[in-house]
C-alpha positions as CSV (number, residue, x, y, z in Angstrom):
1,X,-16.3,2.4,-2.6
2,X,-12.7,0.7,-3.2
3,X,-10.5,0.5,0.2
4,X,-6.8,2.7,-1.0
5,X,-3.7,1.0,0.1
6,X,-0.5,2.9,1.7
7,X,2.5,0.8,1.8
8,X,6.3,1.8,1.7
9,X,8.2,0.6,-0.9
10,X,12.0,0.0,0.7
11,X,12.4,-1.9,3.5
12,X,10.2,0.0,5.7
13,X,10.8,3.2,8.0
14,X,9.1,5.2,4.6
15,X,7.4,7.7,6.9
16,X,4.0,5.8,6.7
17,X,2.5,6.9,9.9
18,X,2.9,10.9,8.8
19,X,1.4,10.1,5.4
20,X,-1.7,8.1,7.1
21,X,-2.3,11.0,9.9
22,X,-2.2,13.3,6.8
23,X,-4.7,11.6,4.4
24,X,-6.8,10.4,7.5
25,X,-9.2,13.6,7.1
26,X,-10.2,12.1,3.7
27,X,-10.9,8.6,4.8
28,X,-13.8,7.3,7.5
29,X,-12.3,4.4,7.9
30,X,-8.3,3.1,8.6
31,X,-7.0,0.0,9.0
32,X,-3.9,-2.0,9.5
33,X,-3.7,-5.2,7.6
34,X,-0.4,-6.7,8.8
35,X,2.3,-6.9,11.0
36,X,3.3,-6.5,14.6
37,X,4.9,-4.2,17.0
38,X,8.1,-4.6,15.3
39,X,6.5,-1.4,12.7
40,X,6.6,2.1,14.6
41,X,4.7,4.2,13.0
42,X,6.0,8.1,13.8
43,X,3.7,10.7,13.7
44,X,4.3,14.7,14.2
45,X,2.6,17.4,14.5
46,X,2.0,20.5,16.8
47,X,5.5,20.0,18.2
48,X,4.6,16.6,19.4
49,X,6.1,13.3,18.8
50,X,4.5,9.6,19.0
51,X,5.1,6.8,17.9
52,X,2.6,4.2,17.2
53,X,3.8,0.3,16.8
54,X,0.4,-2.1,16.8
55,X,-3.0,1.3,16.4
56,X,-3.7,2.3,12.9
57,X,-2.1,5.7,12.3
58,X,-5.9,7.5,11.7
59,X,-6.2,7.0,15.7
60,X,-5.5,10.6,16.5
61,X,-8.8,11.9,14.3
62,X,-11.5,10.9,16.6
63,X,-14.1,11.2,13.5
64,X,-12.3,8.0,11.9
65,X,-13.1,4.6,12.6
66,X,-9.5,2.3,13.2
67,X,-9.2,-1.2,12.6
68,X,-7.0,-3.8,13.2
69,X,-7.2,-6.4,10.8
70,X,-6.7,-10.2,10.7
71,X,-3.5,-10.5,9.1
72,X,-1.8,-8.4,12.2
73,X,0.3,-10.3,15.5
74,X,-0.7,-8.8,18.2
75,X,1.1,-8.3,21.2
76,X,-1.4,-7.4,24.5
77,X,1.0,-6.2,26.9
78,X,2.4,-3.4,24.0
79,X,-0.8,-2.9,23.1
80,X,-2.1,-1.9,26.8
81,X,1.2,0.6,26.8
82,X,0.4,2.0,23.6
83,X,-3.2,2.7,25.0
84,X,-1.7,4.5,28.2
85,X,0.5,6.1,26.1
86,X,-2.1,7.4,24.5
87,X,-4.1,8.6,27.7
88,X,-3.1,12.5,28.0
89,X,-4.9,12.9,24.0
90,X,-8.5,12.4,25.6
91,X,-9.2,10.0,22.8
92,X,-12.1,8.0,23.3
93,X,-10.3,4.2,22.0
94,X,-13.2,2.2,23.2
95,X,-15.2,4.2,20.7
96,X,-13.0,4.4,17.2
97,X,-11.2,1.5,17.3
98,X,-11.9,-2.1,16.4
99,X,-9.6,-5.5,16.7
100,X,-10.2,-8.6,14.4
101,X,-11.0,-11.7,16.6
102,X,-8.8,-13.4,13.8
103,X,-5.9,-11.4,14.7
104,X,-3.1,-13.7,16.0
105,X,-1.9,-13.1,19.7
106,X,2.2,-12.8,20.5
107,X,2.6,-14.8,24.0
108,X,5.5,-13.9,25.9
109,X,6.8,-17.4,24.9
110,X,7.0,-16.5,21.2
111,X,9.6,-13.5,22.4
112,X,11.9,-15.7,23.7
113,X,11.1,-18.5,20.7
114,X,12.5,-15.4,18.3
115,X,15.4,-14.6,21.1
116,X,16.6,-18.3,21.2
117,X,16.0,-18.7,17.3
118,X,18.4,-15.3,16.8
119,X,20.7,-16.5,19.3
120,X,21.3,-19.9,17.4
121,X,22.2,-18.5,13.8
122,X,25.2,-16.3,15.2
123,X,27.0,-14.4,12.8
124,X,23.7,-15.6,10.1
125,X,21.2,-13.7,12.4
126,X,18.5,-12.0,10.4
127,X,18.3,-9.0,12.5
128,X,14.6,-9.7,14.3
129,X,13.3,-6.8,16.8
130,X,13.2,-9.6,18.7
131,X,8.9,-9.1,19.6
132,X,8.1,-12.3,18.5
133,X,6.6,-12.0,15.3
134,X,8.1,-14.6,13.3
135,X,7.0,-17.5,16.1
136,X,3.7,-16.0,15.9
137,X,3.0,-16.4,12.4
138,X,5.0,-19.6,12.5
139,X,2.4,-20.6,15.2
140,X,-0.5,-18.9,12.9
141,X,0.5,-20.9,9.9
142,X,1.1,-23.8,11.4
143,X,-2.6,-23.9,12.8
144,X,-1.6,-23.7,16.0
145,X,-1.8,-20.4,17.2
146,X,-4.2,-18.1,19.7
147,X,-6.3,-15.3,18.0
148,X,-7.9,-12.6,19.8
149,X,-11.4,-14.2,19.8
150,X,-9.7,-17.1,21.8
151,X,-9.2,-14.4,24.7
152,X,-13.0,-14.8,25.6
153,X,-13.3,-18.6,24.8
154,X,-13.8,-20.4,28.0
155,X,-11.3,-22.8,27.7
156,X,-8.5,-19.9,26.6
157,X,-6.7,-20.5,29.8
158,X,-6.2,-24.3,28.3
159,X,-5.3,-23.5,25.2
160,X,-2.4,-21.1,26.5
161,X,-1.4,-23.5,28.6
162,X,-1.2,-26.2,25.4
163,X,0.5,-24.0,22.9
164,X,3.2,-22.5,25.8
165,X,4.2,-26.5,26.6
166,X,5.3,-27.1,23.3
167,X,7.0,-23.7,23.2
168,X,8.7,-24.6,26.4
169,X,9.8,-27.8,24.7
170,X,11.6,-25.7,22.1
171,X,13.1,-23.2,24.3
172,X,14.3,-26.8,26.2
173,X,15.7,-28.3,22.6
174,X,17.9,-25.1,22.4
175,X,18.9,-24.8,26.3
176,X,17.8,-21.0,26.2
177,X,17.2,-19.9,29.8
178,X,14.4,-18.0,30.5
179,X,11.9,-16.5,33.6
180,X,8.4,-16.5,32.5
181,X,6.6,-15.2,35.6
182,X,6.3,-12.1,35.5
183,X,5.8,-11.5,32.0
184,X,2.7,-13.7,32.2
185,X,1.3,-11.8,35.2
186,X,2.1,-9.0,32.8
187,X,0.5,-10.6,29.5
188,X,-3.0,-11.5,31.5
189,X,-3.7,-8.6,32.5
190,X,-3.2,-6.9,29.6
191,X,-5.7,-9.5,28.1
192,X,-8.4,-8.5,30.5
193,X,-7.7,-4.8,29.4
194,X,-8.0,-5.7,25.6
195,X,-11.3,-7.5,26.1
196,X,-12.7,-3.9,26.9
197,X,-12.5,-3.0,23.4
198,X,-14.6,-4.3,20.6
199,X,-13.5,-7.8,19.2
200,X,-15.2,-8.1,15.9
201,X,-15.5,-10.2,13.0
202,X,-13.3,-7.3,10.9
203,X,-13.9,-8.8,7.8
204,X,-17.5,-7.5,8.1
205,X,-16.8,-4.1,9.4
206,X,-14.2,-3.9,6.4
207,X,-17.0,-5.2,3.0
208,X,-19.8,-3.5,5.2
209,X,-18.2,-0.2,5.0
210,X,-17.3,-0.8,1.3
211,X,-21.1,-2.0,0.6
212,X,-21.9,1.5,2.5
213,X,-19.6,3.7,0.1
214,X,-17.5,4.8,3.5
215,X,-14.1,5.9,2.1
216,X,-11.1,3.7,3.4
217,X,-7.1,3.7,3.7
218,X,-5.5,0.3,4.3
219,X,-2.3,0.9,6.3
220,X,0.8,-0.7,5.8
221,X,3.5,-1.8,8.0
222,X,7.5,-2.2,7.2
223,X,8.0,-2.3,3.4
224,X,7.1,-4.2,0.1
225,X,11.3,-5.2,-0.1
226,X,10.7,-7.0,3.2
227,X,7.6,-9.1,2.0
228,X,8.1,-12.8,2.6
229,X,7.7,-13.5,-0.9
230,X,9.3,-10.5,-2.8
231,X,12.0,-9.3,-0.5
232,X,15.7,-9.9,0.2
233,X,14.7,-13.5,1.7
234,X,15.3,-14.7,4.5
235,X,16.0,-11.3,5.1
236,X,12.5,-10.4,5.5
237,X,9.7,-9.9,7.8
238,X,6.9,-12.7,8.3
239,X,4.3,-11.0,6.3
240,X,3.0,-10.2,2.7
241,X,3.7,-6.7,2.7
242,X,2.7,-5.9,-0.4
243,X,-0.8,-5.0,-1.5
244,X,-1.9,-8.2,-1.9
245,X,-1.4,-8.6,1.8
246,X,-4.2,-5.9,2.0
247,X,-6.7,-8.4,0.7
248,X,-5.7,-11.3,2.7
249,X,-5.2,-9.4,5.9
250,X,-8.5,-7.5,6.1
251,X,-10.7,-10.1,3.8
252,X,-11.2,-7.4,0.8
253,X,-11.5,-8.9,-2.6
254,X,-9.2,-7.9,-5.4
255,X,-11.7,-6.3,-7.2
256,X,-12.0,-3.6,-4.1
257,X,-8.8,-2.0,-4.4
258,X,-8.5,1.2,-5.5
259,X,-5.7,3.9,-5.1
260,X,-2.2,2.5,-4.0
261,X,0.0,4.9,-2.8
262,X,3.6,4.1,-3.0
263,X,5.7,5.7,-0.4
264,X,9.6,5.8,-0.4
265,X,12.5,8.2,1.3
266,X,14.2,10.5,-1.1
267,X,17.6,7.7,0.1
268,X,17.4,4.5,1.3
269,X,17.5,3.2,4.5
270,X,17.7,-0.4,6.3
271,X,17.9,-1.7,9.6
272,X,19.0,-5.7,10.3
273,X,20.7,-7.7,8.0
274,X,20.8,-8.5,4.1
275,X,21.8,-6.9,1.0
276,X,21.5,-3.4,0.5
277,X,23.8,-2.0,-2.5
278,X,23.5,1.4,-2.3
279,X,24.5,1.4,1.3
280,X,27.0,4.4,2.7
281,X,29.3,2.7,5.0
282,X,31.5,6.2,5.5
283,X,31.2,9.4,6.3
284,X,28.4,10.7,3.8
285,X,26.7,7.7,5.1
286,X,26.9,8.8,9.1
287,X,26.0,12.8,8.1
288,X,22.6,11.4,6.6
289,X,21.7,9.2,9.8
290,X,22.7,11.5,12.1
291,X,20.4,14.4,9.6
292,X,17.5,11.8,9.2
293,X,17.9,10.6,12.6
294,X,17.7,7.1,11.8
295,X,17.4,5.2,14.5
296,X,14.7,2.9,14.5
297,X,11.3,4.1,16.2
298,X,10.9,0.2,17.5
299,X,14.5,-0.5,18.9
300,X,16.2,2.5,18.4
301,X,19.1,0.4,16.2
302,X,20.9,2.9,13.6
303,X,19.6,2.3,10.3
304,X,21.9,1.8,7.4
305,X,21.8,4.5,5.0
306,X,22.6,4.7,1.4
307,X,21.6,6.6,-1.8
308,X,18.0,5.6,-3.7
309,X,17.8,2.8,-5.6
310,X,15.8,2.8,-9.0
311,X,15.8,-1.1,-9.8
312,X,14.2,-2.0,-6.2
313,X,11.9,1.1,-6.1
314,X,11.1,0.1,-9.7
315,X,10.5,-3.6,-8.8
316,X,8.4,-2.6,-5.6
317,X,6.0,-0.6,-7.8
318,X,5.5,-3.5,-10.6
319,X,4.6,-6.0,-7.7
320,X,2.2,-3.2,-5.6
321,X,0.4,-1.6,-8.7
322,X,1.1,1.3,-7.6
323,X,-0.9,4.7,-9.1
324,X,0.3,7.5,-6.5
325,X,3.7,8.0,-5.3
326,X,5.0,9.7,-2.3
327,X,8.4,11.1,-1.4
328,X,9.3,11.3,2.1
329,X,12.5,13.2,3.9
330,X,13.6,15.2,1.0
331,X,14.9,17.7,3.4
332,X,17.2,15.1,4.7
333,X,19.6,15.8,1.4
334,X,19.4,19.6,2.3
335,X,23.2,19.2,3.4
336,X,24.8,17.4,0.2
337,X,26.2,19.3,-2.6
338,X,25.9,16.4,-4.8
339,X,23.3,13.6,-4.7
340,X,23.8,10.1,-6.1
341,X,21.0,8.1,-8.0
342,X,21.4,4.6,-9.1
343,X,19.3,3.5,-11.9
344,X,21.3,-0.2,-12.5
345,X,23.1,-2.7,-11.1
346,X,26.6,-4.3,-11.9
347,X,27.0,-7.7,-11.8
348,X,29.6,-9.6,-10.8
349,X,30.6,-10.8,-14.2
350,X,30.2,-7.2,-15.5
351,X,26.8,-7.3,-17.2
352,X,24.8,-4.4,-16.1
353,X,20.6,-5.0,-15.0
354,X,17.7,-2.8,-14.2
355,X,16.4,-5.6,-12.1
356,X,16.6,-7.4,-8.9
357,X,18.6,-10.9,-9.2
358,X,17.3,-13.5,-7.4
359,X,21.2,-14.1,-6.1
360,X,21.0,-11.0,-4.4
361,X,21.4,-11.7,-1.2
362,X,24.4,-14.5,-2.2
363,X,26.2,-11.7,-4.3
364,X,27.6,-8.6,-4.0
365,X,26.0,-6.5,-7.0
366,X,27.8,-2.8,-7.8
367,X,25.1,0.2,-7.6
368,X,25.8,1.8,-11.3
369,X,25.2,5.6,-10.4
370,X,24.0,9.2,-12.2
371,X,25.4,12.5,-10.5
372,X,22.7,15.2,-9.8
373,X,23.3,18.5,-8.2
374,X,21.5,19.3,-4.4
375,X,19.8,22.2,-3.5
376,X,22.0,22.4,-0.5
377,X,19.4,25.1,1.3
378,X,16.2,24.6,4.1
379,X,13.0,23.8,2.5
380,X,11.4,25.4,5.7
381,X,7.5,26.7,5.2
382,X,7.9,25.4,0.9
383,X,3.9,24.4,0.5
384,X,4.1,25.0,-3.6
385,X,6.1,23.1,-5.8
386,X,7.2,26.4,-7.5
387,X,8.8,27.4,-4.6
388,X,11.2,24.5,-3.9
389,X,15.2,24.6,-5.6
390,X,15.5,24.3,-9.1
391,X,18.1,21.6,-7.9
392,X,14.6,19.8,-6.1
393,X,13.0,19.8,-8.5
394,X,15.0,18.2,-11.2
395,X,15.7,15.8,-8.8
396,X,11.9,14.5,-8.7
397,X,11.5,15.1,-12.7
398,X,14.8,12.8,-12.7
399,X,12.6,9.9,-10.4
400,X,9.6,10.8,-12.1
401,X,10.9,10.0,-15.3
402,X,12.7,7.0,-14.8
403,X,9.8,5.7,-12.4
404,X,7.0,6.4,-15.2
405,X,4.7,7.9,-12.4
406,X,4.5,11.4,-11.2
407,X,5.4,12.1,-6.9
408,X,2.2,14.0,-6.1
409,X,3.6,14.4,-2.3
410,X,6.8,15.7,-1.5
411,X,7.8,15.8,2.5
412,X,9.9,18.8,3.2
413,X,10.0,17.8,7.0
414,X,9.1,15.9,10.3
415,X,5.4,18.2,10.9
416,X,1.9,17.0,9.4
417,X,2.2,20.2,7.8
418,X,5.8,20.1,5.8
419,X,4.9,18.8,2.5
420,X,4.1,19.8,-1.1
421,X,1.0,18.4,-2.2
422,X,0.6,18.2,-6.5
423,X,-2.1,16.2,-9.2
424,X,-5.2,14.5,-6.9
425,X,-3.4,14.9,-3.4
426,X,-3.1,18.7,-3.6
């Protein structure tokens, strides 16, 4: 059986975690491939908001099997708070979810490594949640770091001790004050609690379930236009995003992949720095944060909000592969009359492109726009496609044909049960 990605194709804050809780019923197995607790994952349903930052979205269906795969960072004192978080569900976690030894740990030393790093570039600051990713995978790439499996090595004690010297060296070089104390009480504790779970070689629970013909949903975090590679460098995250990152951050060969679904708001949105030329920066912008309440599930730092954009959704498909796509938060652009598309940029020197220029984040590119009409009414209780606004739906013909791929999900709203399901999803 092939392992089916989900991944969002903006700069993250798609909506994954609804999609994931969604699909879960048709996959035995989840599993997050990358990333930290700077993703939040929001899921809703049955009146109830959570938010999930490090716990494969499938968590709440206690039939699936959750894994954490190698390529995440993970942080043990969020993870412990996720888990009480969790408490008043009744889920059995020790049961249906797994972590990759070969995850990398966050120390409480990386956080401040990413606070003094942010601190230094001033005015040039990429934006970080500040959790400590970056120095994490730094650490990780520069063979250096902890991994989960360390936590019941022997000598792990000695090799924190080892790799938070040399952090304290650094935090020395940039004079960044700092009080480690408590946060370490803190972080060994939350060790002992992790070693409750099951620590396993993920890579085997990943091919043994494929070998087994167990369906399985590789979960994304943030979004393919933050990838290390293929984003707005260095306005990016630390991690191949994209589904390639799938492969390397579970240990599933190429050939394994089957379905990628493609998921992307019916705007745009970013939070942090770096380009973004369809953003609103006025009053149409503010009425679809404050309608999308976009505010980011991690930090709670307004997102910036601007119209979609066709080039980068266009370049975020080539580099995925992408065979399904999913439109989230359509009923965000219930209020506008008229709705903006861009399908090219403007250059500086006045050519026009369909693509993304490597200079983007140098240059200041103008979003070349079509006009289409809103719907301007509630999609409230739409389930069919028939049913939604004539206006709707020429809106996702519109994408549909410029994109070459038909939206098969369309979100109508914040519930598990407020979408519009067409071709193999319905």
């Amino acid at each position: 059986m092939a392992v089916d990605v989900l991944l969002g194709l903006q700069w993250g804050d798609e909506g994954k975690g609804k999609i994931v809780d969604v699909l879960a019923p048709k996959y035995q197995v989840v599993a997050r491939f990358q990333g930290g607790p700077n993703a939040g994952h929001t899921l809703e349903f049955d009146g109830f908001k959570h938010v999930l930052h490090q716990i494969p979205s499938g968590i709440f269906r206690q039939e699936v099997q959750n894994i954490i795969g190698n390529g995440v960072v993970l942080d043990p004192i969020i993870f412990k708070k996720e888990i009480d978080g969790l408490a008043h569900f009744n889920l059995d976690l020790r049961k249906n979810l797994e972590i990759s030894k070969k995850a990398s740990i966050i120390l409480p030393t990386h956080r401040l490594l990413d606070a003094a790093y942010e601190k230094a570039k001033g005015d040039a600051k990429i934006g970080s949640t500040l959790k400590g990713i970056g120095p994490t995978y730094t650490d990780k790439i520069s063979r250096q770091g902890l991994r989960v499996g360390d936590m019941i090595s022997p000598d792990f004690s000695a090799k924190y001790n080892a790799l938070v010297d040399r952090h304290k060296a650094i935090l020395d070089v940039y004079k960044f004050e700092y009080d480690l104390a408590a946060a370490e009480k803190e972080f060994f504790e939350a060790v002992a609690f992790m070693k409750e779970f099951h620590l396993v070689d993920s890579e085997y629970s990943v091919n043994h379930a494929i070998t087994a013909g167990k369906t399985i949903l590789a979960e994304g975090a943030q979004g393919s236009l933050l990838d290390v590679d293929f984003g707005s460098y260095p306005f990016v995250t630390s991690s191949n995003t994209i589904t390639a990152g799938a492969c390397t951050g579970l240990g599933v060969a190429p050939k394994n992949i089957g379905e990628v679904f493609g998921i992307f708001k019916a705007y745009a949105t970013r939070v942090g720095s770096g380009p973004f030329p369809t953003e609103l920066e006025d009053e149409v912008g503010e009425r679809m944060r404050v309608e999308g309440r976009e505010f980011g599930s991690t930090t709670g730092r307004p997102r910036r909000c601007g119209w979609i954009d066709l080039p980068a959704l266009k370049y975020a498909m080539m580099i995925n592969g992408v065979t399904q796509l999913i439109m989230m938060k359509a009923d965000v652009l219930n209020i506008f009359d008229e709705i903006q598309v861009c399908t090219a940029y403007e250059m500086p020197d006045g050519s026009i492109t369909d693509q993304i220029p490597f200079e983007i984040t140098d240059i200041k590119v103008k979003p070349v726009y079509e006009t289409l009409k809103g719907w301007a009414c509630s999609l409230e209780g739409m389930r069919d496609f028939n049913e939604l606004p004539v206006e709707l739906a020429d809106y996702i013909k519109f994408l549909e044909k410029h994109l070459n791929l038909p939206i098969n999900f369309i979100s109508t709203g914040p519930d598990r049960e407020a979408c519009v399901l067409r071709g193999s999803l319905a």
